[in-house]
C-alpha positions as CSV (number, residue, x, y, z in Angstrom):
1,X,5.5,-2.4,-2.9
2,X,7.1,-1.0,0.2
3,X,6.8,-2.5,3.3
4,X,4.9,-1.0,6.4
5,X,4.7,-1.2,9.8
6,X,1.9,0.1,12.1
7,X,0.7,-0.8,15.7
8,X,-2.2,0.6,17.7
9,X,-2.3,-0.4,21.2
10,X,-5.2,0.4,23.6
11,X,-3.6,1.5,27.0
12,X,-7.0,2.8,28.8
13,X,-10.2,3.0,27.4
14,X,-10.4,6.4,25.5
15,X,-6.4,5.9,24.9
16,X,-4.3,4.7,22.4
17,X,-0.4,4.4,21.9
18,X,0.3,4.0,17.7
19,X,4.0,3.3,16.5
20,X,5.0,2.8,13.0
21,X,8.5,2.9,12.0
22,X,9.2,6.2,12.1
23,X,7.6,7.9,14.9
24,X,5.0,7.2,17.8
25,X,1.6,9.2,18.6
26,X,-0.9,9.1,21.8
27,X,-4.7,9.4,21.1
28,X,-7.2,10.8,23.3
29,X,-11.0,10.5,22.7
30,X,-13.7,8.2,22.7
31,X,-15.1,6.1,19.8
32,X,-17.9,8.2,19.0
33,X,-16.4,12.1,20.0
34,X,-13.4,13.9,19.3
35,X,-10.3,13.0,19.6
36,X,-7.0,14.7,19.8
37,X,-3.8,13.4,19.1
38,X,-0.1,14.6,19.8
39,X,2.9,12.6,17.8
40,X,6.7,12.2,18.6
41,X,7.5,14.9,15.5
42,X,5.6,17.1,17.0
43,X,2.2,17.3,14.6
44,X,-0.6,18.2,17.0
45,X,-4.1,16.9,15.5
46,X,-7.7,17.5,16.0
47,X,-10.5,15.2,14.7
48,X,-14.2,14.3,14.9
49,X,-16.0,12.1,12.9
50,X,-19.4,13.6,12.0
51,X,-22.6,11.6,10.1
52,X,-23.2,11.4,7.1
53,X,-19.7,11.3,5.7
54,X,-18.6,14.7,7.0
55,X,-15.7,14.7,9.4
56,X,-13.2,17.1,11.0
57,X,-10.2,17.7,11.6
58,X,-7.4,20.3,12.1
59,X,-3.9,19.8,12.0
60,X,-0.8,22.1,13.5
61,X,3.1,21.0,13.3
62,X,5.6,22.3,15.9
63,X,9.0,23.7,14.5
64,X,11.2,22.0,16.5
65,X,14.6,23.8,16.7
């Protein structure tokens, strides 16, 4: 079973800093809205959470050169 690492850290309300061992990533958004995300490899995501089990979310990767 390989081991992980992940940490979340809340900096401001609304904003989170998440590392794992690889790479890091900010979050913008509130609890119950969207929320948009930006990584250290350069993966831009989208997301909101919708009721009834329905959620979105859109997802674009930078070619870094």
């Amino acid at each position: 079973m390989p081991i992980t690492f992940r940490k979340s850290i809340r900096i401001l309300p609304g904003v989170r800093l998440n590392i794992n061992r690889r790479s890091w990533s900010i979050t913008l958004g509130a609890k119950g809205g969207p929320h948009y995300t930006r990584s250290s490899t350069g993966r831009r995501t989208t997301s909101m959470n919708l009721p009834g089990g329905f959620g979105y979310r859109s997802s674009r990767r930078n070619n870094r050169t």
